[in-house]
Structure formats: C-alpha cells, structure tokens
C-alpha positions, 0 to 999 in steps of 0.5 A: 592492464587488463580490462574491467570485466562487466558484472553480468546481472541475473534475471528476474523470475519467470512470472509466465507471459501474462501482461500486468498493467499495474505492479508493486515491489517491496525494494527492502524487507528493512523498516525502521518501525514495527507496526503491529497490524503490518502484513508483510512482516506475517508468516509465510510472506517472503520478509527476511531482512538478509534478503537483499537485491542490489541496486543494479540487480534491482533496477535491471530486473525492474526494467526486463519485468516492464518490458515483459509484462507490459507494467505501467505503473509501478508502486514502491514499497516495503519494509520503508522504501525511503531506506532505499530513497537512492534506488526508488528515484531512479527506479521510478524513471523505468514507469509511466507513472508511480507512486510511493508508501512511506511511514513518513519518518524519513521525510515526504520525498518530493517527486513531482507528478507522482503521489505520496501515501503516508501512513498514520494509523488514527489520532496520535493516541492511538496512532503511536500505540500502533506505530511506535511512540512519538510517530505522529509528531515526527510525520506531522513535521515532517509533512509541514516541512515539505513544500506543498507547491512542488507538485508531488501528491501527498496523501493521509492513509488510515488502516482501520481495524477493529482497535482504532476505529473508534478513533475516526472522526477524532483522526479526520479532525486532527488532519483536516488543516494539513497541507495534504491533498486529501486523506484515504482510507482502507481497512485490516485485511486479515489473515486466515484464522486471524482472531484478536483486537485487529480483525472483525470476526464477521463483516457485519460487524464492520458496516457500523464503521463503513457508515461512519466513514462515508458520513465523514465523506459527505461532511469533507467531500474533497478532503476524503479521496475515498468514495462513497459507492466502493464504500458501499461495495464493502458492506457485509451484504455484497462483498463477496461479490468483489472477492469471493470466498478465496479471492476468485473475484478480486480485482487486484489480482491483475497486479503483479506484486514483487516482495523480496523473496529468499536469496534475493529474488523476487517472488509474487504472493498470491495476493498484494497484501500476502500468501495467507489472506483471509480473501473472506473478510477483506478490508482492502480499499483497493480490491473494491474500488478496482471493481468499482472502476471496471463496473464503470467501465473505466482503468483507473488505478487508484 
C-alpha cells in the first residue's frame, strides 16, 4: 500500500523584513453578530466570509510570520475568534504572550496567564441596539458563570461613539460588581468621510466625553484600566501630535495586523482598525497609550 503523501502548506505573505513585536490576526472573516459600528466588516477591508484559512494553513503560517518577524505577542481576532476556539488555543502556544477579543456570547474561554477583552457597548439599553437584542444578558452570564479563580484576565471593553456616550456612567454602574478585573475604554474610530450618529465630525466635540471618562477613572481607579494621561493625549487640542493627519505619527503602526484576505491569504491593512481610516479623528485607546508608553520610555503593549 503506498504511502500517505503529506500535504505541503503554502506560505505566508511576504510582509518584507521588518521585525513587529506585537501582531494581530483576524482567524474568521465569520461573527455570529452585526455589530453596526463594527470596523472590519467596512468596505475595502479584506472581510468576505468564504475566505478561509485552514487549521493547519493557519497555524503553520503563524508559526513562519514568528520566526520571521520576531512577534511576541500575538492578539486573536475576528469576526468571533471563539468560532474557531480549536485553532486560537493551539495557536496561542506559538507566543510568549497572547490575548483574545470576543463578543462574549461563546463563553469567557479560560487561558490562564493570558487576557480576555469582552465587548459590551453601554448599559443594556444601548448595548443591545448596537450588538444585537438580548447581548448584554447572554455576556453577563456567561461572565458569572466563568471562574474567576482560573487565572485568565477578563476585562470590560466600551467602544464609545457619538450614540452611546451618553450611556457612560450608567454602564460603569451597571458593571462595577462583576467579577472582571477591570473595565476599558476606546473610542469610534471612524472611516474617511464617515458622517452620522457614530462619528464626532470634529474632535472637540469629544473632549466633553474624555473628561467624563477620567472623572469616572478617578472615582473607580482600579476598576477603569484606562489611564488618565492617554486620556489627555486625545484631547482635540494635541492628538495629532500621536497621529498625524494620515497616520505618520501612530504608534500602532509598528504592529502587524493579519485579516483574512482573498483566497485565503493574509493581508496587512494600512492600519489595525482597516484600509480606510480616518487617522484625523482617531479614537483608538491603543494608538495613544502606545505613545504614552514610548514618552515613558518603557514597551508596554496594552
């Protein structure tokens, strides 16, 4: 009988030489919600549900992009990366540290060492509006249900935008009794041209709601992970300085983000949140307090 030939795996997509500490992938174009200020389902992002990677494809073109970039740390996305729960647990061995984004309604996955950011979008009014009716009870549940005692960091994260902002302190009081390990916040990040009820059409209209953000960091300073001096970055009148009008300043862009591209493939977007950013009115907690971090002189990822 003759032997089994093995299947050869193809190889990644040649991103040049440039060494990426940090890196994200996007392992399923698939997300059992619609979630309406949702970036990677925009046009021009490589999002089309067919475009499938298999495990071993997958994990194999993990493992060479490692090795050739030098990645560290790696973020699990989607789409619902626990779609794929199989494939993100093995994968997560390749890293010295990683982290996963889930909308919750899967379960909490338990990895120990690691951390979980769950999405919730406001207080359950306003929440489930956006994600889909009956989100917030399913995520509360499931958070309750997980143990808290297995060692995984779980946190709370809030994409404000224009529509739920005011929901604020009404979502920090609703949350402030779950057994997470804190609660973060970021904000829209809106395309080029965006107008309507998502995006603020000019950045001072937002410092309002920064300020109401770090006052509510000041009355719950362990429960809120986000920090008051990134929060003061993004006010109107300095952040440009962290992203310039195209993105020439972002710190973020020193991360390799990975979505799934046609046929299969991966494919890196000219910015972790898409091809068509509008880098000028940038909400993206991350981009600043990746600056904060490299003023301090310190590589701190999160």
């Amino acid at each position: 009988m003759a032997a089994k030939r093995h299947e050869v795996l193809s190889e990644p997509t040649d991103f040049g030489r440039r060494k990426f500490r940090v890196a994200l992938v996007n392992v399923t174009n698939v997300c059992n919600l619609e979630c309406r200020h949702c970036f990677v389902y925009r046009d021009g992002n490589p999002n089309l549900a067919r475009d499938k990677m298999d495990d071993a494809t997958m994990l194999h073109q993990l493992r060479m992009l490692r090795d050739k970039h030098g990645i560290k740390s790696m973020l699990f996305m989607g789409g619902e990366p626990m779609i794929r729960k199989r494939l993100v647990f093995e994968a997560m061995k390749l890293f010295e540290r990683s982290s996963i984004v889930t909308n919750g309604t899967y379960g909490i996955p338990s990895i120990p060492g690691n951390l979980v950011t769950v999405s919730l979008d406001g207080p359950e009014r306003m929440n489930d509006p956006i994600r889909g009716e009956g989100v917030f009870r399913k995520v509360k549940e499931a958070i309750f249900a997980r143990d808290p005692r297995d060692g995984t960091t779980v946190i709370i994260q809030m994409a404000i935008t224009r529509e739920n902002a005011p929901g604020l302190e009404e979502f920090i009081e609703e949350v402030k009794d779950w057994p997470v390990d804190g609660v973060a916040f970021t904000f829209h990040v809106p395309s080029k041209g965006e107008r309507g009820p998502l995006a603020w059409d000019d950045l001072r209209e937002r410092d309002a709601v920064i300020d109401r953000v770090i006052a509510l960091k000041l009355k719950n300073p362990t429960l809120i992970k986000s920090n008051a001096e990134t929060l003061e970055m993004m006010k109107s009148d300095r952040a440009l300085n962290y992203t310039g009008e195209h993105g020439e300043h972002c710190a973020l862009r020193a991360m390799l983000p990975l979505y799934m591209g046609d046929g299969g493939n991966f494919e890196r977007t000219f910015c972790c949140y898409g091809n068509d950013v509008d880098c000028a009115r940038c909400g993206a907690y991350g981009v600043f307090n990746s600056a904060y971090h490299r003023m301090k002189g310190d590589h701190a990822e999160d």
